[in-house]
C-alpha positions as CSV (number, residue, x, y, z in Angstrom):
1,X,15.1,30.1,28.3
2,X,12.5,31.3,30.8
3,X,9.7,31.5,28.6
4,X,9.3,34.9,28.1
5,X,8.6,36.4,24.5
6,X,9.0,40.1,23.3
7,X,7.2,41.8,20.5
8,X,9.7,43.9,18.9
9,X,9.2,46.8,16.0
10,X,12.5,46.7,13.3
11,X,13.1,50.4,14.3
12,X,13.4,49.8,18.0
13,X,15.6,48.2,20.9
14,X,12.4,48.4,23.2
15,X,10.0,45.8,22.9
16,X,6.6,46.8,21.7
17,X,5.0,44.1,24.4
18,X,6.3,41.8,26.4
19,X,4.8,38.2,27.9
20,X,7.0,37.2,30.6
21,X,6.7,33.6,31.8
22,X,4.5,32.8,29.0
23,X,5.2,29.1,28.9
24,X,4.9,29.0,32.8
25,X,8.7,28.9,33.0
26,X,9.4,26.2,30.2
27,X,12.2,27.1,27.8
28,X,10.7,28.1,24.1
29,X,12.2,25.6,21.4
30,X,10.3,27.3,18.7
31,X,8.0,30.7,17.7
32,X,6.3,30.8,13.9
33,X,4.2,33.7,13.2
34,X,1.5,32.2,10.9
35,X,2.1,32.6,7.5
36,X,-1.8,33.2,6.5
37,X,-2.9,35.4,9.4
38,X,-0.1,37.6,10.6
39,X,-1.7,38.5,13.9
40,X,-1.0,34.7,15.0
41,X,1.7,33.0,16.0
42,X,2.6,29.8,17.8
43,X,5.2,29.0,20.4
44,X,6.1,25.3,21.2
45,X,8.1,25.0,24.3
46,X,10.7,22.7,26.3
47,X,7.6,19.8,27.2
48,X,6.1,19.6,23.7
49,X,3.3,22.0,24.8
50,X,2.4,24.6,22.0
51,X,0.6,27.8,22.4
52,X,-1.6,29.6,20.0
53,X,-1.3,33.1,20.4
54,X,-4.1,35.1,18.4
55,X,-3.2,38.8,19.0
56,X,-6.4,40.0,17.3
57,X,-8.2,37.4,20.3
58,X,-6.3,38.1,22.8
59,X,-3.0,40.6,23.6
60,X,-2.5,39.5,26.8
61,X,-2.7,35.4,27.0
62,X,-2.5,32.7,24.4
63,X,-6.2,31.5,23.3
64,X,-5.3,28.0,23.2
65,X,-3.0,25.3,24.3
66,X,-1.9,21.9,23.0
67,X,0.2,19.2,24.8
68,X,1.3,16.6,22.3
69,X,1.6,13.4,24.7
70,X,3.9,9.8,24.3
71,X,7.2,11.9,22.3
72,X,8.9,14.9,22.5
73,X,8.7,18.1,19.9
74,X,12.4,18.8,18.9
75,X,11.3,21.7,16.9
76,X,8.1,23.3,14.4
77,X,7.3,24.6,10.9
78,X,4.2,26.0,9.8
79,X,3.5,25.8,6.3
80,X,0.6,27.5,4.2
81,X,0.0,29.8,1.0
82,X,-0.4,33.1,2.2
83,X,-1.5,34.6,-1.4
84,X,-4.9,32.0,-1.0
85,X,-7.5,32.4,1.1
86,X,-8.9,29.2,1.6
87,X,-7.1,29.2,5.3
88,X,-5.2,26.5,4.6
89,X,-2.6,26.4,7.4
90,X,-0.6,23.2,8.6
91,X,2.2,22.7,11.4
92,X,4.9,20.4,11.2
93,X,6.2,18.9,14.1
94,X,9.6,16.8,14.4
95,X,9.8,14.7,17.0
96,X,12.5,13.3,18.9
97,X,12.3,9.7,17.1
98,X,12.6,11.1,13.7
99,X,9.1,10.8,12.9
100,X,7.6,13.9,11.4
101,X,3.8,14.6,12.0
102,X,1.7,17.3,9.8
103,X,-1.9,18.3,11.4
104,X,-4.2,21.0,10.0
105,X,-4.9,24.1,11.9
106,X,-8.6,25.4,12.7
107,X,-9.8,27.6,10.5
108,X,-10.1,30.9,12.6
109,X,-6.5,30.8,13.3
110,X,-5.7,30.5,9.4
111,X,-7.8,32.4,7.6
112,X,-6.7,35.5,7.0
């Protein structure tokens, strides 16, 4: 609810890292780890912004930011083929109307 995310190992309580106030305070609707480049994830949070975090990039910040303007992000899915490596890697966003929208991610965030 305050934006904070925590990198946890299966065999542990502790987290391995911890962003606090990652989303500058906003709660997090939804996190998706990529499913063709498992050192990427994405966070969308509470006013539609969503964060690319690429931990190969960058361990301490996300490397890249996108408000979606006009509606709001109810929730996210990222779909790709992980056994291909053509980087193919889309998100799906719901929005608030009911309209679902599908964009393509870059490239050097899919490809494994």
């Amino acid at each position: 609810s305050d934006g904070s995310i925590r990198l946890h190992q299966m065999t542990s309580e502790y987290p391995l890292m911890q962003w606090n106030d990652s989303t500058n305070g906003q709660p997090i609707i939804a996190l998706q780890w990529a499913v063709t480049r498992p050192a990427v994830f994405f966070v969308l949070d509470a006013s539609s912004n969503i964060y690319i975090w690429d931990l190969l990039e960058n361990d301490l910040l996300p490397v890249a930011k996108q408000t979606i303007p006009s509606q709001n992000i109810v929730t996210m899915a990222l779909l790709g083929e992980p056994e291909k490596t053509n980087g193919l890697l889309g998100i799906v966003l719901a929005k608030e109307s009911g309209q679902i929208d599908i964009q393509c991610v870059k490239k050097k965030w899919a490809l494994p």
